[in-house]
N, C-alpha and C positions, 0 to 999 in steps of 0.2 A: 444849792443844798443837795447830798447827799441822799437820793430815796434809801429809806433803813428796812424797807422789804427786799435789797438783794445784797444775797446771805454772802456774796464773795466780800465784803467790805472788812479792813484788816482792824482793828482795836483804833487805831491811830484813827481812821475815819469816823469812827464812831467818839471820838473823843473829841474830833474837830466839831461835829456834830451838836453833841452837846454844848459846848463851847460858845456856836452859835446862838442857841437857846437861852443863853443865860444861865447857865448848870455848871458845876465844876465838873468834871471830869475823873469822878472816883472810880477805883477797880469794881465795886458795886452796881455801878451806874454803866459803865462798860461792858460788862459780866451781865448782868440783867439784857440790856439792850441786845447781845449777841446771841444770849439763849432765848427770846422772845420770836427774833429773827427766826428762827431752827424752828419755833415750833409757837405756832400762832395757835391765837385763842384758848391762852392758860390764863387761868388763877394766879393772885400772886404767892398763893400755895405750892401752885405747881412749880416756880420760877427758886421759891426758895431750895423747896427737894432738888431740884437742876444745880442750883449752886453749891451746895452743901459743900461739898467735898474738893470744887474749886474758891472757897472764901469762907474756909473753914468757922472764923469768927465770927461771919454772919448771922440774923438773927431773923425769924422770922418778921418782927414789926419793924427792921431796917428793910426789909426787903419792901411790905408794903407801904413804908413810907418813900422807896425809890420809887415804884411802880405809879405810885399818885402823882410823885415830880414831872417823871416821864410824860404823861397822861397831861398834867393842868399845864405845860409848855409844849402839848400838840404834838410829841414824839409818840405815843402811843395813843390808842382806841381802845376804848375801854366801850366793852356792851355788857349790860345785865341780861339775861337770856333764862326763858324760863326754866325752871327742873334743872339751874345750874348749880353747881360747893358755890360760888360767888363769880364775881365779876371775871370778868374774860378779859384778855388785853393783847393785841396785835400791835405789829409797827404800819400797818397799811392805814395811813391816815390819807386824809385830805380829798378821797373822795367819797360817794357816796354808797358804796357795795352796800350789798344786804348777806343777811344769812340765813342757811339752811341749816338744821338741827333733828340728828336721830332722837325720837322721843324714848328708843329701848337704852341704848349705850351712849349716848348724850357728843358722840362726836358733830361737832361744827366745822361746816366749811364755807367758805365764800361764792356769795352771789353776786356778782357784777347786773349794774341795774339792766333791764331790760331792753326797756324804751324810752323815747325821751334825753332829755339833759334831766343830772339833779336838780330837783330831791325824787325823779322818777314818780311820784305821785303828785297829785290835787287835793287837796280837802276838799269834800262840798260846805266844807266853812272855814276860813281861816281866821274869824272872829278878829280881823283888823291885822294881823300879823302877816310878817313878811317870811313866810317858810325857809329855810334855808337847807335844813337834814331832813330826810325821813326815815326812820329806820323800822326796818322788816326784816319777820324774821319765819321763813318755812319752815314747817314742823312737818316730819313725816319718819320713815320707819328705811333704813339703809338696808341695800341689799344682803347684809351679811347678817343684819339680823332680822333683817327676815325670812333669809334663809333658814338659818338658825330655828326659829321657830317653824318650819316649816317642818326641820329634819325631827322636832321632838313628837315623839308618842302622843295623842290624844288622851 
């Protein structure tokens, strides 16, 4: 299979892609997939704004109904992340990264786990369960804006 986090993949790859998954291969589903690629960690708000003007008939609840396709066939990662418009969706599946989150301007970027093999943590209880994800997610304040705050007037 094709990793669909590197952004040189042509339309045809990403349609083979899908193809594998059990998905047809519509210009919507190709078109999502490519823009997702370009810029991880959007809404499927964001994806629809990105398309507009390439799939002019597009709609915004076709979009979120690609983005849930993507997502329940393992092509996409979807995190809920606090203080977010909505869900977030990456093409970097299949491992177990975490993420970091400005709480001023709400950009998300990627944490690759630290230590360990996944899921990088322990529970001190896994209440009989065989853990397999854990997902985390650092909250803190980016250098620009806290710059930013730094350079305003008291």
């Amino acid at each position: 299979m094709v990793p669909m986090n590197d952004t040189s993949h042509a339309a045809s790859d990403r349609a083979d892609v899908l193809r594998e998954h059990g998905l047809r291969a519509t210009a919507g589903r190709v078109a999502a997939l490519a823009y997702i690629d370009r810029h991880p960690h959007v809404t499927a708000s964001d994806v629809y704004q990105g398309l507009r003007q390439e799939l002019p008939s597009t709609s915004p609840q076709a979009v979120h109904n690609i983005v849930q396709d993507l997502h329940t066939r393992g092509l996409l990662r979807r995190t809920d992340l606090p203080d977010s418009s909505g869900a977030q969706y990456e093409t970097r599946t299949g491992d177990n990264h975490h993420h970091v989150q400005c709480v001023v301007c709400g950009r998300v970027e990627d944490v690759d786990c630290v230590v360990g093999h996944s899921p990088c943590l322990t529970p001190s209880d896994d209440h009989g369960m065989r853990v397999f994800a854990a997902d985390v997610t650092f909250r803190g304040i980016c250098r620009t804006c806290e710059q930013d705050r730094a350079d305003q007037p008291v």
